[in-house]
C-alpha positions in Angstrom: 213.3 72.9 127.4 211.6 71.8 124.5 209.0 69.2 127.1 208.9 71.9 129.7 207.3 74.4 126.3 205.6 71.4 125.1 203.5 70.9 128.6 202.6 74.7 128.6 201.1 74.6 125.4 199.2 71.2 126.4 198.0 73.2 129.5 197.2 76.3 127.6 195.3 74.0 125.0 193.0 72.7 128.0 192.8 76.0 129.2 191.1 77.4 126.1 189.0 74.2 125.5 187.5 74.4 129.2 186.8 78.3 128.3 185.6 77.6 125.3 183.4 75.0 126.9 182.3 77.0 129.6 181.5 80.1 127.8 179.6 77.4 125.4 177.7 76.3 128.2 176.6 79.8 129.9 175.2 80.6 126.4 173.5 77.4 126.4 172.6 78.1 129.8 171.3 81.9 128.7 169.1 80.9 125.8 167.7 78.2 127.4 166.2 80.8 130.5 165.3 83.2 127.7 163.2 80.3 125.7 161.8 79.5 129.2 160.9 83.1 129.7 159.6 83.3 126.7 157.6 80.8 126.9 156.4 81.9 130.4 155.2 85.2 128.4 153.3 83.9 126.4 151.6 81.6 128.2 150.7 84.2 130.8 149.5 85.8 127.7 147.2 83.0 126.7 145.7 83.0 130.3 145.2 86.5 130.5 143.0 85.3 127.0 141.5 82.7 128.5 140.3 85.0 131.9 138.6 87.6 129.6 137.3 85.1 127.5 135.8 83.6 130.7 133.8 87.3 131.6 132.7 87.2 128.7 130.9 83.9 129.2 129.8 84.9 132.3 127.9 88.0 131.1 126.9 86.0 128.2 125.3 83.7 130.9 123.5 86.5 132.3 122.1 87.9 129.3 120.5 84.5 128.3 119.2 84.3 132.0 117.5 87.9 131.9 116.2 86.9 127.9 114.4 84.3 128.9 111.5 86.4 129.9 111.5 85.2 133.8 111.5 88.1 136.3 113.3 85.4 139.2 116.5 84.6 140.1 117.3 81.7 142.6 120.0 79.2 142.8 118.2 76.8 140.7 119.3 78.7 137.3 122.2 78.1 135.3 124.5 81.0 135.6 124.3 79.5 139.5 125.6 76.4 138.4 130.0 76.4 138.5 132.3 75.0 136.3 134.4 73.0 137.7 137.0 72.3 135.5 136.9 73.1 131.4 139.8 71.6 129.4 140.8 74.3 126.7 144.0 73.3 125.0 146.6 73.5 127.1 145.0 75.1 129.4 142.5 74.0 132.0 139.5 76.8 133.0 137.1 77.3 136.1 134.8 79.9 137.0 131.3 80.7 138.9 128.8 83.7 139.2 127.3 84.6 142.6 124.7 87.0 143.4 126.1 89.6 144.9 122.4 90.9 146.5 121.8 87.4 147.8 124.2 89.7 150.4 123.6 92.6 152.7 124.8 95.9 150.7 126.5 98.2 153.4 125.4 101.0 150.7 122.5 100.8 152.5 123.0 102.4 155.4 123.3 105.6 154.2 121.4 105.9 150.6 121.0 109.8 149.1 123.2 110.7 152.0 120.5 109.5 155.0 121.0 107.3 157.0 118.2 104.4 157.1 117.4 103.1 160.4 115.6 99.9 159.1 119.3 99.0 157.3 121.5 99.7 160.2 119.5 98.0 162.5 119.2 95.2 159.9 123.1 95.5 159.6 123.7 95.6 163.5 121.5 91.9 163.8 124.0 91.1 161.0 126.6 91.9 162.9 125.5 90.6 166.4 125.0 87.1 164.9 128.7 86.9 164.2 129.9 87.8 167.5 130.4 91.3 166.8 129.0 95.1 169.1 125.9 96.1 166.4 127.4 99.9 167.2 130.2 99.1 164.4 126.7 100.1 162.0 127.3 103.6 163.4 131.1 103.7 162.1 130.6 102.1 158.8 127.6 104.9 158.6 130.0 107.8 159.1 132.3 106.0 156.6 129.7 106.9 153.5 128.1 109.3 154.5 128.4 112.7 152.8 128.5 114.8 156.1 131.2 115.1 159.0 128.8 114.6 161.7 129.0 111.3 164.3 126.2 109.1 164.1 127.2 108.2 167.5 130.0 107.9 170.0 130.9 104.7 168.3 131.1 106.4 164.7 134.1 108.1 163.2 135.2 110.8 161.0 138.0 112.6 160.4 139.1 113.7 163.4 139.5 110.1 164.2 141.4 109.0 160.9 143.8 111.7 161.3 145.0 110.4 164.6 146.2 107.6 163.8 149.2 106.7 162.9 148.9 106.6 159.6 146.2 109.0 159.2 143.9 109.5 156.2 140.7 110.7 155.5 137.0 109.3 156.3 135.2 108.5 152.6 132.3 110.6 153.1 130.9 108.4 149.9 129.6 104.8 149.3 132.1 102.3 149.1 133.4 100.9 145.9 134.7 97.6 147.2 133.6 95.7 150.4 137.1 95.7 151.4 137.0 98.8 152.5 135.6 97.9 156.0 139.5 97.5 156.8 139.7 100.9 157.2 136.9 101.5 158.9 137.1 102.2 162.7 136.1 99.1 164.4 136.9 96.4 161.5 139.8 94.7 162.1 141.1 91.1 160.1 139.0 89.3 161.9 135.9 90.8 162.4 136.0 91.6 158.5 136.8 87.7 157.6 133.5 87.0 159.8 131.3 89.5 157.7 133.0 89.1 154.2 130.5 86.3 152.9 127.0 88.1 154.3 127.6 91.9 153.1 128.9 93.6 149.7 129.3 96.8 148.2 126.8 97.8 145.5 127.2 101.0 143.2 123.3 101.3 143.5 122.1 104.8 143.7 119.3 103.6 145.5 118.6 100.9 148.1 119.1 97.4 146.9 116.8 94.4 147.7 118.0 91.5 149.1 116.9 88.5 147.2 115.0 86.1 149.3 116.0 83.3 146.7 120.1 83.5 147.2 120.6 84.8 150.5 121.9 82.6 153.4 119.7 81.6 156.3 122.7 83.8 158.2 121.1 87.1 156.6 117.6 86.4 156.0 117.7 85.9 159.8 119.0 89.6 159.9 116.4 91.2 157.6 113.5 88.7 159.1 113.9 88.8 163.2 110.9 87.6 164.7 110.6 84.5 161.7 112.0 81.5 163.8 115.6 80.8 162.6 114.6 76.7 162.2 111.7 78.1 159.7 114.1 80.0 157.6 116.6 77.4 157.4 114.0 75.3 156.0 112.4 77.6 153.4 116.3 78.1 152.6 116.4 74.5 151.8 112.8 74.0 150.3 113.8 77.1 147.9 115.8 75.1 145.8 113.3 73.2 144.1 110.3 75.7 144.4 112.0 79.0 144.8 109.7 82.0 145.1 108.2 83.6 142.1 107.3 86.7 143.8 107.9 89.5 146.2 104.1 88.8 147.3 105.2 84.8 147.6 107.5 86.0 149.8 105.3 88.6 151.9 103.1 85.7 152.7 105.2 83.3 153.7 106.6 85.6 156.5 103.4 86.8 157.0 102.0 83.3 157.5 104.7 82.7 160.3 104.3 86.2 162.0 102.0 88.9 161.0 104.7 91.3 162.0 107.1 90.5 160.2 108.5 93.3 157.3 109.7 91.5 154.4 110.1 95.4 152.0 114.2 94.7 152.5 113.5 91.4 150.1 112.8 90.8 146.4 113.3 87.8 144.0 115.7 89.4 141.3 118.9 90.5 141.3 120.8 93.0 139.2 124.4 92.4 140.3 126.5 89.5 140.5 130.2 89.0 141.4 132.0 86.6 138.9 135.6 84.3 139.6 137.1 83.0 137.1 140.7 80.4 137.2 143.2 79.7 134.6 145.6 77.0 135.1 147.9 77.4 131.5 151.1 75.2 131.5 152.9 76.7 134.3 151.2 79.9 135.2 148.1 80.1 137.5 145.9 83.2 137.7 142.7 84.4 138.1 140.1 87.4 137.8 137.3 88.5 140.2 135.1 91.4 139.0 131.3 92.5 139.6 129.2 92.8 136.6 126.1 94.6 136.8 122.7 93.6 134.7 120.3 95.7 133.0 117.2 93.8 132.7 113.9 96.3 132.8 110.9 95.6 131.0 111.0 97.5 127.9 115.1 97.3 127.2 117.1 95.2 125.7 119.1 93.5 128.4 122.6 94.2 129.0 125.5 93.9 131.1 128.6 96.1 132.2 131.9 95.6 134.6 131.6 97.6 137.2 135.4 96.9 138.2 137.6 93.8 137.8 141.0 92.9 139.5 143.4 90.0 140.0 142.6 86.9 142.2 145.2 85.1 143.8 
């Protein structure tokens, strides 16, 4: 009797040290994820830092740029220069500006609610060199435009939104984000991935230049059709050590290769630019898009201002 009692107690002893142990262990187990997490917080907290920190350098860029008393921007300047990879602590930091009017601003089509016909058919060459019907102009028209008239048969308002099915509402005002041409009638995945790095979306209340010193041979092409496209690819190349110093400059150079040719879409300066910035900080990765616009007319004190920012994944 007395073994038979002495082997339950043994039992019961190991019982209660293999609690003890485990309940020691899930504790263990429990502060350790909440140190981790914890950790994790603050990190993301020190990136979120870091990102900001990196706007800030951005528009600190473009100040300088616009202060020192040049009226050009080309590709040869510094805020067009990236950085690749800037240790910072623990943390490791990347980030680049691009001129956002070295793009095609579908803002354009439609500016003080009229439609332009130079833009759309500017836009529709856009559009045609990248495999897609120039008639989408029409519907991206009828997208920002204040009025609930089709431009054409291949526009859209709402009577075309609400039938589908998930219906919603044409915006009847300039977009705010490029992205937007997803909702358009006409744009789908692909055909937006094939325009995303010609065209943009500028809060301008009037009609944008494009500048002849950042844009692609793809839509100086577009804006310039009768210049031969080897010609452009070439002054797109010779640009970077001599870029233009003037709308003139510009005027005769297209001039020299065809009379004809309008060059009143093009300009040398910009006054909006998309920035990117990266954050690699221990474990967490993140980073922050957002278009900054510049102030730079003679008489005023540069500045600059966000227009909008969001995440970047």
């Amino acid at each position: 009797m007395k073994r038979r009692q002495s082997g339950v107690a043994a039992i019961t002893a190991v019982l209660i040290v293999a609690i003890a142990a485990s309940a020691a262990a899930f504790m263990l187990a429990q502060e350790s994820a909440t140190l981790d997490q914890a950790m994790m917080v603050a990190a993301r907290a020190q990136a979120d830092q870091y990102a900001a920190a990196g706007l800030d350098w951005a528009r600190g860029v473009l100040l300088q740029d616009a202060q020192s008393g040049t009226a050009v921007d080309s590709l040869a300047e510094g805020w067009a220069q990236p950085i690749a990879a800037l240790p910072v602590e623990r943390a490791i930091v990347a980030g680049d500006i691009a001129d956002e009017q070295g793009k095609f601003n579908l803002n354009n089509l439609s500016v003080g609610g009229h439609r332009s016909d130079d833009d759309v058919a500017i836009f529709g060459r856009l559009l045609a060199s990248q495999g897609l019907p120039p008639e989408l102009a029409d519907a991206v028209v009828d997208w920002i435009d204040p009025d609930d008239q089709l431009t054409s048969g291949a526009g859209a308002e709402d009577a075309y939104y609400l039938s589908l099915p998930r219906p919603y509402r044409a915006a009847n005002q300039p977009m705010q984000q490029v992205e937007e041409l997803y909702r358009v009638k006409g744009f789908d995945p692909a055909a937006v991935a094939k325009l995303l790095p010609y065209v943009t979306a500028l809060p301008a209340t009037a009609r944008t230049a494009i500048n002849a010193n950042t844009a692609s041979a793809v839509v100086l092409a577009a804006v310039l059709p009768t210049i031969p496209r080897d010609a452009i690819e070439q002054m797109v190349k010779a640009r970077v050590a001599k870029p233009f110093a003037s709308a003139d400059a510009v005027a005769q150079w297209a001039h020299g290769l065809d009379p004809r040719a309008s060059t009143t879409a093009l300009d040398v300066k910009s006054g909006f630019f998309s920035v990117r910035v990266r954050v690699a900080q221990d474990d967490v990765r993140l980073g922050t898009e957002a278009l900054v616009e510049r102030d730079a007319d003679a008489g005023k004190p540069p500045s600059t201002w966000i227009v909008w920012q969001r995440p970047r994944y």
